[in-house]
LOPAKE-730370 format. One line per 4 residues: number of its first residue (from 1); for each residue x, y, z of C-alpha. Coordinates in pm, 1 decimal, decimal comma. Each point is the difference from the previous one (the first is absolute). Example, Ala and Ser with C-alpha at 12.3 -4.5 7.8 and 13.67 -1.06 7.14 Angstrom:
! residues 2
1) 1230,0:-450,0:780,0  137,0:344,0:-66,0
This chain:
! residues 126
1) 7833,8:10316,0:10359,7  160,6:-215,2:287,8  368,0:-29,6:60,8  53,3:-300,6:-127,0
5) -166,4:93,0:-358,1  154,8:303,8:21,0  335,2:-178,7:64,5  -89,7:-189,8:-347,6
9) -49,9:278,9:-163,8  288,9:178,5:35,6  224,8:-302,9:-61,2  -183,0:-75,4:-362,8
13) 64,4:368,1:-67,0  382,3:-51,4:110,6  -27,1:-337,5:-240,3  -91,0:148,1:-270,1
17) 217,8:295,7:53,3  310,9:-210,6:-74,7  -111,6:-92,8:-357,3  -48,7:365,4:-34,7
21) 332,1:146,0:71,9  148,4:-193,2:-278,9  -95,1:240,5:-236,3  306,3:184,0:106,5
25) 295,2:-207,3:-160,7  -235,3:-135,2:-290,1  -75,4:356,5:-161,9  -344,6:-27,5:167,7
29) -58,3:-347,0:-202,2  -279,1:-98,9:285,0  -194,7:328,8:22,3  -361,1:-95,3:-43,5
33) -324,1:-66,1:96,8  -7,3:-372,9:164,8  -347,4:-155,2:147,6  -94,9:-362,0:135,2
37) -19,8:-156,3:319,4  104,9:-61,0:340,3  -88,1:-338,5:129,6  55,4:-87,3:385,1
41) 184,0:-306,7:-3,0  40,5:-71,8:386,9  -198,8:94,4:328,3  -321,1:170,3:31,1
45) -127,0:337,9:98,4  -337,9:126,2:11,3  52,2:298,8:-161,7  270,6:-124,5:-275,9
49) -177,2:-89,3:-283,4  84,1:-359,5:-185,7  46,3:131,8:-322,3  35,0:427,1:-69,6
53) 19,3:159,4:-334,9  352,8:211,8:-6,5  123,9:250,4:-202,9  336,3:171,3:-44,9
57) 158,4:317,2:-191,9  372,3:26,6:-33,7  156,0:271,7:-100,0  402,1:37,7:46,7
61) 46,2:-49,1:372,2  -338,5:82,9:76,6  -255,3:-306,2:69,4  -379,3:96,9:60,9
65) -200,1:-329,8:140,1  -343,6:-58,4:80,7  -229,7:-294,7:139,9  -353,9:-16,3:137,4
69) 125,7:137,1:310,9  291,8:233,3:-150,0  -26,6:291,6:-191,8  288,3:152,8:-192,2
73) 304,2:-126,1:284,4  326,8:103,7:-154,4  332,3:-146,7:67,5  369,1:21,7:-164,5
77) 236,0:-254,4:20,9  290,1:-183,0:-214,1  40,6:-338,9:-91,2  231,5:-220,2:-150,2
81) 109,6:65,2:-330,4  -125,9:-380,8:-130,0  -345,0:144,9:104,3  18,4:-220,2:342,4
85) -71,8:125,0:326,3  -14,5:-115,4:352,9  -69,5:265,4:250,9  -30,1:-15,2:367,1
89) -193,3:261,5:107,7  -244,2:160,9:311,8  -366,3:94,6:-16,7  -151,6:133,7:364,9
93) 285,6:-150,8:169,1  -49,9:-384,4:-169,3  271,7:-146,5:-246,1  -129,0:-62,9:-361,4
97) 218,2:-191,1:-235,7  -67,1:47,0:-392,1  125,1:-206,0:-214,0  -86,6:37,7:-416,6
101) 165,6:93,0:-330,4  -118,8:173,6:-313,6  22,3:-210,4:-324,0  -97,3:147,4:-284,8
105) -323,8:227,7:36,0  -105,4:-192,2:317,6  62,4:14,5:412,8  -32,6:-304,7:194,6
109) 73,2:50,3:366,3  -60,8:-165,6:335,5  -35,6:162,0:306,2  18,4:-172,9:328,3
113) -121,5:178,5:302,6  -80,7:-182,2:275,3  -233,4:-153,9:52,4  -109,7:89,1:-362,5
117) 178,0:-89,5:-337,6  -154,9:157,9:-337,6  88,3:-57,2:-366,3  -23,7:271,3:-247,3
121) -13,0:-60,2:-411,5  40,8:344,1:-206,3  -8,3:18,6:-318,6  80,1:316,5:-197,5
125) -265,3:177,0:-221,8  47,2:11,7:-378,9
């Protein structure tokens, strides 16, 4: 995996790490199963697919993510308590910044790292 993708990687994993950790003040309300996809919105790498399939357990603080190029990266975090978060962040040494929110049984994010920008649409499993 090169830097860059690796870079990527790590900062969907940090997204969707966020949404995770608000299990803590919502008695665990979004612990789940979540799939769907991540979509690069901006730039181009060769080895950063176009669209991915993505899928996410929560489970308290605990976040478990994997893509075509990520298996099983965990991450803990804590949002706001409106489910919002904007994080600022490092990956390798490069500055990711995630912004997303959690309504209902579903995670939208974006993640901008530069040169890149992804979108990712979870929704949870019944």
């Amino acid at each position: 995996m090169s830097g860059e993708m690796s870079r990527l990687a790590a900062a969907l994993g940090l997204c969707l790490a966020v949404a995770g950790s608000l299990a803590l003040g919502a008695e665990h309300t979004f612990d789940g199963d979540y799939s769907g996809k991540r979509v690069l919105a901006k730039g181009s790498d060769p080895e950063c697919l176009a669209v991915d399939d993505v899928s996410v357990s929560i489970h308290a603080e605990a976040l478990t993510f994997t893509n075509g190029a990520l298996k099983k990266f965990c991450h803990r975090l804590f949002p706001r308590q409106d489910g919002s978060f904007d994080q600022i962040g490092t990956a390798d040494g490069d500055t990711v910044h995630i912004l997303g929110r959690v309504p209902g049984d579903v995670i939208e994010a974006d993640v901008n790292n530069p040169p890149l920008r992804v979108s990712l649409d979870l929704k949870k499993a019944n």
